[in-house]
MDTraj code that builds the backbone (N, CA, C; nanometers):
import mdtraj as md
import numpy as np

residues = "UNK UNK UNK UNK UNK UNK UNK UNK UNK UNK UNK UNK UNK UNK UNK UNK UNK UNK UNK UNK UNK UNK UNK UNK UNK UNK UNK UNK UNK UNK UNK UNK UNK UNK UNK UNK UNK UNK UNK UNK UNK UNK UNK UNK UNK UNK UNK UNK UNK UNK UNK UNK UNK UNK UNK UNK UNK UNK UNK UNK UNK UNK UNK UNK UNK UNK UNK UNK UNK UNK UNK UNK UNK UNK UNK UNK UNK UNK UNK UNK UNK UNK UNK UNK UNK UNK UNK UNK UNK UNK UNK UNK UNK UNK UNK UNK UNK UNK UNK UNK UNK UNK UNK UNK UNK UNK UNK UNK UNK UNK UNK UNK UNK UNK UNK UNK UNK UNK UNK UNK UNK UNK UNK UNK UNK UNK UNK UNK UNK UNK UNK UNK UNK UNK UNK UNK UNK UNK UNK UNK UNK UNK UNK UNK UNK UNK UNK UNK UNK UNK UNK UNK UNK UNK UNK UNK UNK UNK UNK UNK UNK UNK UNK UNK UNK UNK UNK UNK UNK UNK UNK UNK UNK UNK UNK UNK UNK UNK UNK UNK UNK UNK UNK UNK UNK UNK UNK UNK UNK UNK UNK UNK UNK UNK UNK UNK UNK UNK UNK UNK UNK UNK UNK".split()
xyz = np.array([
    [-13.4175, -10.3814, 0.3021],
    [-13.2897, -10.4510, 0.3003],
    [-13.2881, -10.5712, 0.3941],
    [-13.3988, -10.5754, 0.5114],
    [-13.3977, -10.6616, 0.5867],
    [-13.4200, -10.7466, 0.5182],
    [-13.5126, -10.7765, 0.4092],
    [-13.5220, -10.9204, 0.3453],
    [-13.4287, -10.9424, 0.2466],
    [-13.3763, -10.8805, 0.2078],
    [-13.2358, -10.9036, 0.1283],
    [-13.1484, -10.9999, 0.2077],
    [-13.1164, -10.9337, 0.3257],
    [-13.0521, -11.0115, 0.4184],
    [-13.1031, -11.1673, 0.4582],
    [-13.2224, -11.1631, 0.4459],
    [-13.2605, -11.2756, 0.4802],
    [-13.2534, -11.4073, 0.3817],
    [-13.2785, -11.3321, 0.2754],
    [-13.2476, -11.3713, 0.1547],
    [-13.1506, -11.4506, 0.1044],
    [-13.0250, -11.3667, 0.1212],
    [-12.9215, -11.4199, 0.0781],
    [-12.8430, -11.5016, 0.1861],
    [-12.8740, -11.5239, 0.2867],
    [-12.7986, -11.5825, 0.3743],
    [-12.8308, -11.7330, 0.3960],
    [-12.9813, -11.7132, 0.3227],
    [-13.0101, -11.8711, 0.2421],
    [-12.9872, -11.9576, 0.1952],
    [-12.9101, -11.8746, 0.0949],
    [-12.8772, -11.9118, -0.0474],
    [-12.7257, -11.9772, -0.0345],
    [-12.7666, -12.1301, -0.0612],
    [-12.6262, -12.2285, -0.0345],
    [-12.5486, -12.1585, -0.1502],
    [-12.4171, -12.2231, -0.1497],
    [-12.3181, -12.2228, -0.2293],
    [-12.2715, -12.0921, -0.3496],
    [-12.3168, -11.9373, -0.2344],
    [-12.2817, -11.8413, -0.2776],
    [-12.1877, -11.8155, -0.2545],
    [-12.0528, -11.7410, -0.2678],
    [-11.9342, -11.7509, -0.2397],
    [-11.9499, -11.5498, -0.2156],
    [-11.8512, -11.4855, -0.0707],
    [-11.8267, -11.4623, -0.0224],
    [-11.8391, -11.3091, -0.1563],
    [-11.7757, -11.3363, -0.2425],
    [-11.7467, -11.2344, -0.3787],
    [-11.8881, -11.2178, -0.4184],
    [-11.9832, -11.3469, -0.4436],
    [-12.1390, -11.3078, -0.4745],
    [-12.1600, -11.1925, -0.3769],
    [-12.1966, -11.2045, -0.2612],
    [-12.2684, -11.1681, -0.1760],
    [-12.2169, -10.9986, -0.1615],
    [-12.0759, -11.0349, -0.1716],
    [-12.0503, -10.8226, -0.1655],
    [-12.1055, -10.7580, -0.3123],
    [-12.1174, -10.8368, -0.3725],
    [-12.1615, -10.7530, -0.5353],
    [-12.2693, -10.7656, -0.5325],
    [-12.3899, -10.8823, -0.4652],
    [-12.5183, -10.8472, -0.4720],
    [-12.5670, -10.7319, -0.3752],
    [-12.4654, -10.7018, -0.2148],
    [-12.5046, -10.5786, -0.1344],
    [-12.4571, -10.4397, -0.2169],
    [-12.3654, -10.4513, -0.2943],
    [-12.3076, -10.3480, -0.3804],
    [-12.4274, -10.2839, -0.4630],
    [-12.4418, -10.4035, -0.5356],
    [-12.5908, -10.3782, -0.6541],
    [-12.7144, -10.2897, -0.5286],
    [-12.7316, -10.3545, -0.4314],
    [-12.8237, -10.2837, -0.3678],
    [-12.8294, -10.1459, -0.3263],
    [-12.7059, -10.1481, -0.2629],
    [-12.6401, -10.0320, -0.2147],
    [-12.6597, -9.8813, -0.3189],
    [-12.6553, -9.9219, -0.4478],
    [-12.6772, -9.8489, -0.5224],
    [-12.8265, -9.8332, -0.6197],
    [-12.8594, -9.9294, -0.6072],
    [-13.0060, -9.9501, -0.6314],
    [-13.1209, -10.0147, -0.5463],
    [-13.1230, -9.9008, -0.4372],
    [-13.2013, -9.9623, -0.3228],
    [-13.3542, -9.9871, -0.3846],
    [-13.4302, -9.9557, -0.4660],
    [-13.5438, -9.9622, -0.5353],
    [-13.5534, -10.1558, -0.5537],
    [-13.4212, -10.1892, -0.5828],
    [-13.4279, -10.2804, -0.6850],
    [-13.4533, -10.4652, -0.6276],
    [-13.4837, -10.4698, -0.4979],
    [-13.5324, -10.5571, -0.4491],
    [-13.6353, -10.6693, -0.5243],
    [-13.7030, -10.6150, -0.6173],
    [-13.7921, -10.7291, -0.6602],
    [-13.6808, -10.8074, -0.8063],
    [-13.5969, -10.7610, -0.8193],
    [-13.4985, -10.7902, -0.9097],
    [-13.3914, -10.9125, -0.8810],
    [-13.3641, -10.9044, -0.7396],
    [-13.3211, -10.9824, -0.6762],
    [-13.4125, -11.1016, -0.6468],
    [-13.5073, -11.0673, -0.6167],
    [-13.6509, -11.1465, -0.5654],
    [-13.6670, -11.2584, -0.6540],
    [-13.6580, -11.2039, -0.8582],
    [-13.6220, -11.2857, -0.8928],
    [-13.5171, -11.4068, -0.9431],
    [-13.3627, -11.3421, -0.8960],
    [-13.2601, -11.4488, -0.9378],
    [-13.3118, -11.5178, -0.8207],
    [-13.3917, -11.4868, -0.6882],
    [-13.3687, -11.5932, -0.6160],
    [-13.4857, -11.7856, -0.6588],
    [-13.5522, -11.6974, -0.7839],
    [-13.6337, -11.7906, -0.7931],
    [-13.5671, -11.8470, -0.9447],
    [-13.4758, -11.8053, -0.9870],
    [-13.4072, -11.8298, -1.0988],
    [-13.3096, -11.9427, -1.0356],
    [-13.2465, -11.9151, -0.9075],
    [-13.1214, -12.0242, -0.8587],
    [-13.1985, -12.1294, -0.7879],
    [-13.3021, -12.1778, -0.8129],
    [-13.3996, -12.2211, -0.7745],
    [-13.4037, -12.3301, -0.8668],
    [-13.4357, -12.2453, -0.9920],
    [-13.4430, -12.3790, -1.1349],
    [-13.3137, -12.3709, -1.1926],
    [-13.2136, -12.3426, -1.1164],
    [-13.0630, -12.4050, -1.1633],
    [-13.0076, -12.2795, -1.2783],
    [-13.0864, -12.1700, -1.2691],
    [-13.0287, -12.0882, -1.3470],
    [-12.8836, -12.0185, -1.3082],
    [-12.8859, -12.0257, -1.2483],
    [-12.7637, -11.9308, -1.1665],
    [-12.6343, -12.0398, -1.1832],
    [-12.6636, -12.1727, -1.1449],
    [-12.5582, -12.2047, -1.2153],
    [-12.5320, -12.2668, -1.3104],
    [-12.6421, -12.2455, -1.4232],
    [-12.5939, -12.2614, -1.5563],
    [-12.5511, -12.0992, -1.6342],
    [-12.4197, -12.0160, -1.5378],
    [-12.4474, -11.8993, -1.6281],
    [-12.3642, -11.8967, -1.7768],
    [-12.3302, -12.0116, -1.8586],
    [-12.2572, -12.0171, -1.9790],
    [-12.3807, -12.0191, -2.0331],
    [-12.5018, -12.0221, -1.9865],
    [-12.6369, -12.0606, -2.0782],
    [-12.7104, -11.9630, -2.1103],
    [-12.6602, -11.9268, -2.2678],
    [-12.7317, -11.8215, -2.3058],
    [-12.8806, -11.7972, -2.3559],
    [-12.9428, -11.8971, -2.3948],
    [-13.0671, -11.9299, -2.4092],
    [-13.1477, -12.0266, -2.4521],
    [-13.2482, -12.0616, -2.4961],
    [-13.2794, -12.1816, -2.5675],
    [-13.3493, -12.1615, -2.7064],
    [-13.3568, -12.3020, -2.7921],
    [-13.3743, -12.2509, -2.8973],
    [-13.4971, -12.3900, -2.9025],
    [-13.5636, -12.3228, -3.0057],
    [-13.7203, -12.4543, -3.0815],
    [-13.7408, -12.3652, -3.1962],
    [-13.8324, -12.4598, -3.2517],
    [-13.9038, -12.3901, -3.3460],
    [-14.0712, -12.4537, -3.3109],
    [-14.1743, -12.3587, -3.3268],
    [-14.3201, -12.3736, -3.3479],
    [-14.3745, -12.3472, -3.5053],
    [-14.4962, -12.3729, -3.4816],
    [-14.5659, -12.4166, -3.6248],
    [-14.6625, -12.3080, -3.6470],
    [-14.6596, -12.2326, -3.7551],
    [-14.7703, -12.1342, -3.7034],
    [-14.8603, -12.1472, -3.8126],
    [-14.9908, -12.1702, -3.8462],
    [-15.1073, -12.2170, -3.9700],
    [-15.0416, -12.1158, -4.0471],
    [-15.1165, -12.1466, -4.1869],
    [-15.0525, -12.0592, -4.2838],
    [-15.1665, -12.1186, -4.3918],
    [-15.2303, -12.0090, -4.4931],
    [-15.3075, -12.0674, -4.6024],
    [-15.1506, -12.0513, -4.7159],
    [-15.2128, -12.1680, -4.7914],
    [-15.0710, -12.1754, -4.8789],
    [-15.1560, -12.2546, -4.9783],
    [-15.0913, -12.2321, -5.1336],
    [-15.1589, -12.2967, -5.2697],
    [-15.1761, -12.3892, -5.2531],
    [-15.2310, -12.4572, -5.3301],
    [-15.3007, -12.5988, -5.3017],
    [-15.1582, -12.7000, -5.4079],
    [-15.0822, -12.6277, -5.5076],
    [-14.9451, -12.7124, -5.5230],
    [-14.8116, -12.6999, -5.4282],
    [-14.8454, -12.6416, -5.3488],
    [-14.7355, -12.6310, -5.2344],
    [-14.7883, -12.7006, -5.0836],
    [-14.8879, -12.7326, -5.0847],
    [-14.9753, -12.7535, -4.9444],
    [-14.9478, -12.8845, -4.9149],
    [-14.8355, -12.9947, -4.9809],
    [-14.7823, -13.0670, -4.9259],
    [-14.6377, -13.0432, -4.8746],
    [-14.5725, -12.9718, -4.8836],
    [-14.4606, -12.9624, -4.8802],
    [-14.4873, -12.8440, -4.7010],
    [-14.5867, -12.7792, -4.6588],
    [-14.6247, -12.7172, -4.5772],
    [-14.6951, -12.8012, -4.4739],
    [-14.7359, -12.9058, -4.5308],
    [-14.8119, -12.9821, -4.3958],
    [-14.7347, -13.0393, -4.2991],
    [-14.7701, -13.0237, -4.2164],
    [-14.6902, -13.0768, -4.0889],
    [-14.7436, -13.1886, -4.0440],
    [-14.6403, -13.2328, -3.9278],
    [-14.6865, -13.3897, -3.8894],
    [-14.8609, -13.3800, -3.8194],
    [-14.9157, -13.2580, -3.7942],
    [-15.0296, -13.2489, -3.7087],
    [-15.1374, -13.2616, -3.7917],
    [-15.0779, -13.2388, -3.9244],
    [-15.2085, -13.2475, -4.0374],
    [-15.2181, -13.1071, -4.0918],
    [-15.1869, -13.0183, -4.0492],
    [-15.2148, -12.9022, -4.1114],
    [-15.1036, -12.8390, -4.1576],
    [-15.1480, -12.7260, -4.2367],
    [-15.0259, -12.6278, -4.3154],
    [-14.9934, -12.5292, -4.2521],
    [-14.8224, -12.4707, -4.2648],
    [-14.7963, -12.4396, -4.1257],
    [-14.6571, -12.3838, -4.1689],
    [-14.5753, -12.2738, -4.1217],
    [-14.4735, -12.2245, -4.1434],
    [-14.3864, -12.2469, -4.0069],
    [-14.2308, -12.3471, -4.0283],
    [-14.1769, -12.3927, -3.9514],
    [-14.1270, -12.2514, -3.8763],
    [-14.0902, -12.2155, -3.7760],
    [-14.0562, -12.0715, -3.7137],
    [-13.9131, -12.1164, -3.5953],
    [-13.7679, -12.0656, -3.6112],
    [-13.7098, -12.1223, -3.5806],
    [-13.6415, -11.9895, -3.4740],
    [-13.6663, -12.0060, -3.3646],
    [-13.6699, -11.9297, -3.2378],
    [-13.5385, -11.9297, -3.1199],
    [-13.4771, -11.8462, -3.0842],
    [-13.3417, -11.8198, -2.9431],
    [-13.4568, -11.7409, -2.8978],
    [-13.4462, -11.7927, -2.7372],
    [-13.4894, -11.7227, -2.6491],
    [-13.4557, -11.7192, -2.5392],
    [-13.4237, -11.5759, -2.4904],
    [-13.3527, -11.5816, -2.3051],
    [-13.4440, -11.6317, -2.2023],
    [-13.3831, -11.5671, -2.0918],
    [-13.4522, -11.6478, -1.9926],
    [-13.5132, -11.5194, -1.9194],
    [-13.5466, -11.3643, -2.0224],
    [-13.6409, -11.3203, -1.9283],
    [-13.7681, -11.3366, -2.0564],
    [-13.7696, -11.4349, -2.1400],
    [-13.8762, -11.4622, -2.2319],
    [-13.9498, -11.3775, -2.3256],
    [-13.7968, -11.3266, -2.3848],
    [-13.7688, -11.2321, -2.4931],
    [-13.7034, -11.3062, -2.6418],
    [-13.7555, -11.2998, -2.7232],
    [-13.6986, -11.3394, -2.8933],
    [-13.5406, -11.2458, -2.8991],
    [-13.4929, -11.3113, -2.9055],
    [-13.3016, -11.2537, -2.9225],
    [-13.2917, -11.3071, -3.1090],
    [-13.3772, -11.4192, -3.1498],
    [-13.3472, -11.4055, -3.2884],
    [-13.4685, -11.5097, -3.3495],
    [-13.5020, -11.5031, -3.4773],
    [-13.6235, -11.5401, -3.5103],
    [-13.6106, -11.5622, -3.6528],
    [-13.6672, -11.6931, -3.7255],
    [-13.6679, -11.6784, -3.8503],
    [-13.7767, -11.7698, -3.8813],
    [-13.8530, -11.6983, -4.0132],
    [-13.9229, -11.7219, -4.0632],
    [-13.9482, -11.8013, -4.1936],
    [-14.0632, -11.9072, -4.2450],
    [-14.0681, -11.9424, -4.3904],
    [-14.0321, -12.0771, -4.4250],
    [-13.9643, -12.1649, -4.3419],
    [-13.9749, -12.2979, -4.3776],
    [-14.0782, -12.4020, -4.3617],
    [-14.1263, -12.5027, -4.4720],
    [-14.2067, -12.5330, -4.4955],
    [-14.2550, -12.6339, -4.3977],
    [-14.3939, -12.6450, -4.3238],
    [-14.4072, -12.7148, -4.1966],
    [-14.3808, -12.8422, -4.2047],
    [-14.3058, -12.8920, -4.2989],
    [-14.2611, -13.0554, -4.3048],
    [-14.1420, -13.0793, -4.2245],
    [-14.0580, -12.9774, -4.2510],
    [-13.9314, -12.9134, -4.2204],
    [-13.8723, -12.9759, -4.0917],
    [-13.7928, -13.0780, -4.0674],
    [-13.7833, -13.0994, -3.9611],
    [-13.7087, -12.9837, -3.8381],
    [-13.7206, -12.9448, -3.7424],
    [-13.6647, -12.8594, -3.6503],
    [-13.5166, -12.8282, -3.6972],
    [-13.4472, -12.9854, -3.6535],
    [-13.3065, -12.9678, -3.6667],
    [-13.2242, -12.9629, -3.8140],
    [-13.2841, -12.9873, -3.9564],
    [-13.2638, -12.9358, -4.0585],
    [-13.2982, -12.7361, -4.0476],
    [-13.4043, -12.7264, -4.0102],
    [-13.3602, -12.5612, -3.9981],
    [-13.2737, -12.4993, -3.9373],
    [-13.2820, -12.5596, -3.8266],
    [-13.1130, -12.4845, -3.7431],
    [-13.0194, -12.5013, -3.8205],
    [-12.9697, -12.6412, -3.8590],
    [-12.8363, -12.6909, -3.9952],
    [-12.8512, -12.5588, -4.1201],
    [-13.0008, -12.5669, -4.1522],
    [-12.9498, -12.4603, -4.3056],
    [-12.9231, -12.3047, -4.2529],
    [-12.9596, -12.2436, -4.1404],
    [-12.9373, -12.1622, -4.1171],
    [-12.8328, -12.1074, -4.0602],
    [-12.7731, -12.2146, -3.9948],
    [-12.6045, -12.1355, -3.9162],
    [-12.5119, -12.1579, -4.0438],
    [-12.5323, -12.2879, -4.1745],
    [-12.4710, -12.3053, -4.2820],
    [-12.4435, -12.1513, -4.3765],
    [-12.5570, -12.0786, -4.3834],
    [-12.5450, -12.0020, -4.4602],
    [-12.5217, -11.8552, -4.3864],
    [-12.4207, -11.7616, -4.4077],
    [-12.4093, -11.6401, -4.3663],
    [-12.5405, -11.5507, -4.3272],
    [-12.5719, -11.5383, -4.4704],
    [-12.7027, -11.4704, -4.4640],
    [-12.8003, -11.4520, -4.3260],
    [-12.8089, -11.5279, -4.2908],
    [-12.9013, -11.5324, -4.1984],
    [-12.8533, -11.4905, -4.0411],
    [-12.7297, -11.4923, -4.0848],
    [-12.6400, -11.4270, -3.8987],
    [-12.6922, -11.4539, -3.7552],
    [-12.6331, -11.6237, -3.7908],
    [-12.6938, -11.6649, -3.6733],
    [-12.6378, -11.6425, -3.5571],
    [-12.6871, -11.6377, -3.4488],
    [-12.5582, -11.6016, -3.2834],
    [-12.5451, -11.7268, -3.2331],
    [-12.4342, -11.7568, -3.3487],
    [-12.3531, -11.9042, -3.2775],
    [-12.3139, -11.8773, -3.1525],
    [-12.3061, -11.9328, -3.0138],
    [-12.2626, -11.8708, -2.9072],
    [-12.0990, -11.9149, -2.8598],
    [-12.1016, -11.8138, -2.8687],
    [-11.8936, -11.7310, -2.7854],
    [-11.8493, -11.8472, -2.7061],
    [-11.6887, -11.9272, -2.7061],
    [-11.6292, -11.9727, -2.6514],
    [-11.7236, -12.0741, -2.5983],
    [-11.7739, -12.1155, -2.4115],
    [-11.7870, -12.1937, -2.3576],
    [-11.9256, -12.1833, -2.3570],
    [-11.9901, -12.0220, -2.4105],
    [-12.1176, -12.0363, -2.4060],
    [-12.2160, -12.1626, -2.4649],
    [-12.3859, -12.1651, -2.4581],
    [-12.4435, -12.2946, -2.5497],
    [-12.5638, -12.2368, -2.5129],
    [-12.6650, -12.2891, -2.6255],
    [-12.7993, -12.2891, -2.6063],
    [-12.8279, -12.4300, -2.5171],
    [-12.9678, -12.4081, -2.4990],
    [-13.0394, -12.5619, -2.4534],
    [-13.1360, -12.5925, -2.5564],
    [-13.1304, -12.7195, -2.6169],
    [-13.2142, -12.7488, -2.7115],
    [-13.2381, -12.8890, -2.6565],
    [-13.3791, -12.9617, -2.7711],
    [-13.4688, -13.0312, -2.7157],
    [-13.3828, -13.1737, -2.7581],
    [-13.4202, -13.2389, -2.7315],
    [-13.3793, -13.3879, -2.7971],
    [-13.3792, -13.3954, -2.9661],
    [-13.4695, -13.3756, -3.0284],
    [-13.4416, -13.3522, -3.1668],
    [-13.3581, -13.2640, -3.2084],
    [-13.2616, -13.1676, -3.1382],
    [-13.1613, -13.0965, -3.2078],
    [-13.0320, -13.2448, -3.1372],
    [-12.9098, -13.1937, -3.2391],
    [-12.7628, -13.3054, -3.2252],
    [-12.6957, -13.2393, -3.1100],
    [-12.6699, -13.2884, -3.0274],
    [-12.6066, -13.2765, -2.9234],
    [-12.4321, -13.2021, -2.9128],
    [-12.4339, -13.0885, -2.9248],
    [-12.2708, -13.0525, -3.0139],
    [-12.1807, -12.9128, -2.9361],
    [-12.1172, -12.8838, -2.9547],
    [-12.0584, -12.7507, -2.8949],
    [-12.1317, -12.6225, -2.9294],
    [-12.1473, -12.5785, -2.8420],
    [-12.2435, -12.4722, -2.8544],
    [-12.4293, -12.4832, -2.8506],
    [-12.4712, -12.6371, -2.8206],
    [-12.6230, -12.6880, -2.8338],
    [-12.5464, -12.8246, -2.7471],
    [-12.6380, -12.7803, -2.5965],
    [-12.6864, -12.8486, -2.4945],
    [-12.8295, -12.9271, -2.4872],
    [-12.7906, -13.0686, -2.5564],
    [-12.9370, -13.1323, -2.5423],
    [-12.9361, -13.2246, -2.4131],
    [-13.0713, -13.2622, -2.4267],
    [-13.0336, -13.4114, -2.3076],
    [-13.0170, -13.5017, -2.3623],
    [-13.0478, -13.5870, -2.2199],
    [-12.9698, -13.7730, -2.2200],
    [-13.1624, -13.8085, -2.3127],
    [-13.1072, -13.8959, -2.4168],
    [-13.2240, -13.9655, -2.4914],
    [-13.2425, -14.1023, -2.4581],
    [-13.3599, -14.1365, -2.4434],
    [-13.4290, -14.2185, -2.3610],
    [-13.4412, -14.2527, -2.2500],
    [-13.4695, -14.1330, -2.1841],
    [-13.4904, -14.1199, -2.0141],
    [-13.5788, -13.9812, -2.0231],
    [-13.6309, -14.0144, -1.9417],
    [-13.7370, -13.9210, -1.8666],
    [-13.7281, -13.7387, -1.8658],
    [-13.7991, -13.6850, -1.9867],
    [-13.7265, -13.5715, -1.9555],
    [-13.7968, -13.4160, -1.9346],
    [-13.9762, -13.4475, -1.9788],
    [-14.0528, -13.3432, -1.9561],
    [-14.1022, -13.2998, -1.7895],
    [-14.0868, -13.2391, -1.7598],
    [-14.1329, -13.1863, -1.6064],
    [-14.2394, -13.2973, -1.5558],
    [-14.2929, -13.3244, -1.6247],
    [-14.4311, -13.3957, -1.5550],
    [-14.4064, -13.5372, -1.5745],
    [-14.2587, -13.6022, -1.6138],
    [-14.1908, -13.6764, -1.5508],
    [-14.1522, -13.7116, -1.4281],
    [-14.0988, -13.5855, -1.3597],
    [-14.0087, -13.5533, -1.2597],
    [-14.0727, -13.6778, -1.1216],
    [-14.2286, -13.7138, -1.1142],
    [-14.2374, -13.7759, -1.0209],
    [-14.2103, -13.9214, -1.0742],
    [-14.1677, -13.9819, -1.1801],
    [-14.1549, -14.0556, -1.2293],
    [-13.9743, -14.1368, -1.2119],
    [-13.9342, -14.1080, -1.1465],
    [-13.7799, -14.0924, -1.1514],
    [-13.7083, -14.2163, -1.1281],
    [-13.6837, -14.3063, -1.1691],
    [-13.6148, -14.4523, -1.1403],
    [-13.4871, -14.4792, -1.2479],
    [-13.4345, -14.5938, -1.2416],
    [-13.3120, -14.6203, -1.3729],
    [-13.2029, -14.5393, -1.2720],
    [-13.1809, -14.4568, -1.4184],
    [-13.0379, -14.4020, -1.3960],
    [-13.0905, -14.2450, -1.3498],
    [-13.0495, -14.2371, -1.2838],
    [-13.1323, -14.1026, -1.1670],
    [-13.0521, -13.9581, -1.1696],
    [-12.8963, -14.0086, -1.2303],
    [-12.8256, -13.8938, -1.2348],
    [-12.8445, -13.8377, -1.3604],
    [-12.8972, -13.9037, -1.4986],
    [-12.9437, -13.8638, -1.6087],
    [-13.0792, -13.7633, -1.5898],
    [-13.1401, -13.8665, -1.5294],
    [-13.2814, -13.8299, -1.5013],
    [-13.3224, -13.6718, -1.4166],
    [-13.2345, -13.6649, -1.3425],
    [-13.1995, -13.5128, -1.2670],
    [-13.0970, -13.4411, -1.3793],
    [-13.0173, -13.4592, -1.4349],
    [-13.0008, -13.3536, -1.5430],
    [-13.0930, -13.3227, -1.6553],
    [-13.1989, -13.4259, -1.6818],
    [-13.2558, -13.4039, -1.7596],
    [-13.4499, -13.2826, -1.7240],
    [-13.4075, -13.3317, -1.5934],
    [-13.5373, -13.2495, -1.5239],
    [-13.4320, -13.1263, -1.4930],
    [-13.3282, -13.0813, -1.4871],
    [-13.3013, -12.9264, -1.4546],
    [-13.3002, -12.8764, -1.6147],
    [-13.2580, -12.9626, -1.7312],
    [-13.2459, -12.9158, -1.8279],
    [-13.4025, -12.8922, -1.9143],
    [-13.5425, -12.9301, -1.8886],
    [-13.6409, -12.8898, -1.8852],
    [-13.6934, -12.7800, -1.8130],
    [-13.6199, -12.7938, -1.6943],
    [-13.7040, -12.6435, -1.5822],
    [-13.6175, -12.5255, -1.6419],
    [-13.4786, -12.5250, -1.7460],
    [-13.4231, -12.4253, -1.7823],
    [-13.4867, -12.4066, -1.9309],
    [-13.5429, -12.4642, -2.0125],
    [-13.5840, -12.4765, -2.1631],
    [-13.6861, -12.4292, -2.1255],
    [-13.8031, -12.4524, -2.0690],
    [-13.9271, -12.4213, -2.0111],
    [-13.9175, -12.2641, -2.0888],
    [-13.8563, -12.1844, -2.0620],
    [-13.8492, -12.1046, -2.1128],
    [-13.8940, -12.0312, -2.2326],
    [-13.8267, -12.1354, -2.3264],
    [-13.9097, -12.0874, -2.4947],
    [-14.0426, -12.1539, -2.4890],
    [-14.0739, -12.2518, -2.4084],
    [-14.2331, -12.2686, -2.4397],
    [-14.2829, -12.1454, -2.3792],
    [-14.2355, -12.1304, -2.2213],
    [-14.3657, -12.0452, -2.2072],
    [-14.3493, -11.9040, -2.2713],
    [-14.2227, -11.8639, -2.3645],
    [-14.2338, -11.7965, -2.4371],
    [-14.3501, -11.8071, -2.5249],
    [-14.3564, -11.9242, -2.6113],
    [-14.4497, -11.9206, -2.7302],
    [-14.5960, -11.9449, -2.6453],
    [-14.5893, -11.9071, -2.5445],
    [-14.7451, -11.9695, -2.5437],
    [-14.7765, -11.7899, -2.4924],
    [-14.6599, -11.7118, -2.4257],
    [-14.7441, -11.5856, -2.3997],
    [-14.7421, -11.4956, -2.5578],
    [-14.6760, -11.5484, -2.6432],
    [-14.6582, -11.4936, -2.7872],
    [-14.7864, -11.5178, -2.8363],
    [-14.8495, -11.6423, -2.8822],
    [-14.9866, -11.6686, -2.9039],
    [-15.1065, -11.6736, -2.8431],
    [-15.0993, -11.6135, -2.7137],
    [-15.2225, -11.5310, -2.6221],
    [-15.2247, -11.3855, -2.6469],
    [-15.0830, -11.3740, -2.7121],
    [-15.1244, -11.2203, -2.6904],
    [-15.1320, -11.1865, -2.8307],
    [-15.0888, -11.2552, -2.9698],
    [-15.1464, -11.2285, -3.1065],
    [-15.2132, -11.3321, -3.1425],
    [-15.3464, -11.3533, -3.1174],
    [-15.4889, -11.4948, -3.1233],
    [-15.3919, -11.5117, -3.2949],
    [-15.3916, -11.4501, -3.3706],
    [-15.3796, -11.5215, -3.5254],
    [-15.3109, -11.5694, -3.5352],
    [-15.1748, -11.5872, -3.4745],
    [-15.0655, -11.6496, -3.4590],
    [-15.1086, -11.8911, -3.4505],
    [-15.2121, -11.8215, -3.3175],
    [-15.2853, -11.9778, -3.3183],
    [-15.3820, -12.0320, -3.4440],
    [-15.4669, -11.9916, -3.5081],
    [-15.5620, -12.0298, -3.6613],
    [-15.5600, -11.9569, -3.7430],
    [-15.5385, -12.0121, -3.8880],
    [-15.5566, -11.9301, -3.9687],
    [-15.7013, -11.8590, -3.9762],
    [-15.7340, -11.7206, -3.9962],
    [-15.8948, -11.6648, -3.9709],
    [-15.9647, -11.7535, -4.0769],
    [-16.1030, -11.7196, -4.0702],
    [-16.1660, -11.7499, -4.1749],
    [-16.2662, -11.6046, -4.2095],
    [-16.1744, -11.5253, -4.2279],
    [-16.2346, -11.4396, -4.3126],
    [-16.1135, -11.3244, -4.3676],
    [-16.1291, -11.2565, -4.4709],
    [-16.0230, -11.1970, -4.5525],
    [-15.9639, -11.0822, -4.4361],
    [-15.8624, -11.0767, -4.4762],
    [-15.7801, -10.9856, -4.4058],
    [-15.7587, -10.8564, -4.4537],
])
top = md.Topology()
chain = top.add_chain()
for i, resn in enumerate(residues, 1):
    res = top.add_residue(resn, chain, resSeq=i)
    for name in ("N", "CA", "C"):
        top.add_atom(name, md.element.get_by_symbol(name[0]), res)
traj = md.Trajectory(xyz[None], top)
């Protein structure tokens, strides 16, 4: 508990109500220290106070053998054939919803459009003030938090920072919070290799 204490007494702009409900939480789950350990590295990349932010959304490309009269309508801008995959993901880098089958031409933000359009597919539009974070190619709208376009906005920007600086810092917290569904998809395709090439041998 000593580092709890140390912990939280750190932590700017916690208010008085945080701090008895995070000793509360302890109090009753003294085990649970590494739990804490991580919101503290969560309020770090601005998670804590984005809590209306329910997750983020992309889509990835995953190879796909497909007929040779459909294999244009599947190719993607990379050159290859490819099933568009249109992805929500939280921020402990878990799939909350997933859909499959559009053709890798498919632009991103046409799949999100046909899919919240149609029932079927039951999308989790998010509640009241809630919003996803999406990339610059999704429309900027209630309920989908994009950034400022044409300014600086991938992490490995961040040392890059001039112009308009207050864009430029929302747009670097709104990457260190999206970060998320990538490094989702990248521990998704380390941990099923087929996901990355189609094989070359029958299945």
């Amino acid at each position: 508990m000593e580092e709890v204490v140390r912990i939280v007494s750190n932590l700017p702009n916690l208010t008085e109500q945080h701090i008895i409900h995070a000793f509360e939480f302890f109090r009753v789950n003294p085990d649970a220290v590494t739990i804490f350990l991580t919101m503290q590295e969560r309020y770090r990349s601005g998670y804590i106070r984005s809590v209306d932010c329910v997750g983020a959304i992309d889509g990835t490309h995953i190879p796909c053998i497909i007929d040779a009269h459909l294999q244009v309508a599947y190719r993607n801008r990379k050159g290859y054939t490819s099933q568009n995959i249109l992805t929500v993901v939280d921020f402990d880098l878990k799939f909350t919803y997933l859909v499959a089958g559009w053709e890798g031409s498919v632009h991103d933000a046409r799949v999100l459009r046909d899919v919240m359009s149609d029932p079927a597919f039951s999308f989790p539009t998010p509640p009241g003030e809630k919003y996803f974070m999406v990339d610059a190619g999704y429309a900027n709208r209630r309920g989908f938090l994009a950034p400022y376009r044409g300014t600086n906005y991938h992490l490995r920007d961040r040392r890059r920072l001039g112009g308009d600086r207050k864009k430029e810092l929302f747009n670097y917290r709104h990457a260190s919070l999206r970060n998320a569904v990538e490094r989702t998809f990248r521990i998704w395709k380390s941990r099923f290799r087929i996901l990355r090439g189609v094989p070359h041998y029958p299945l």
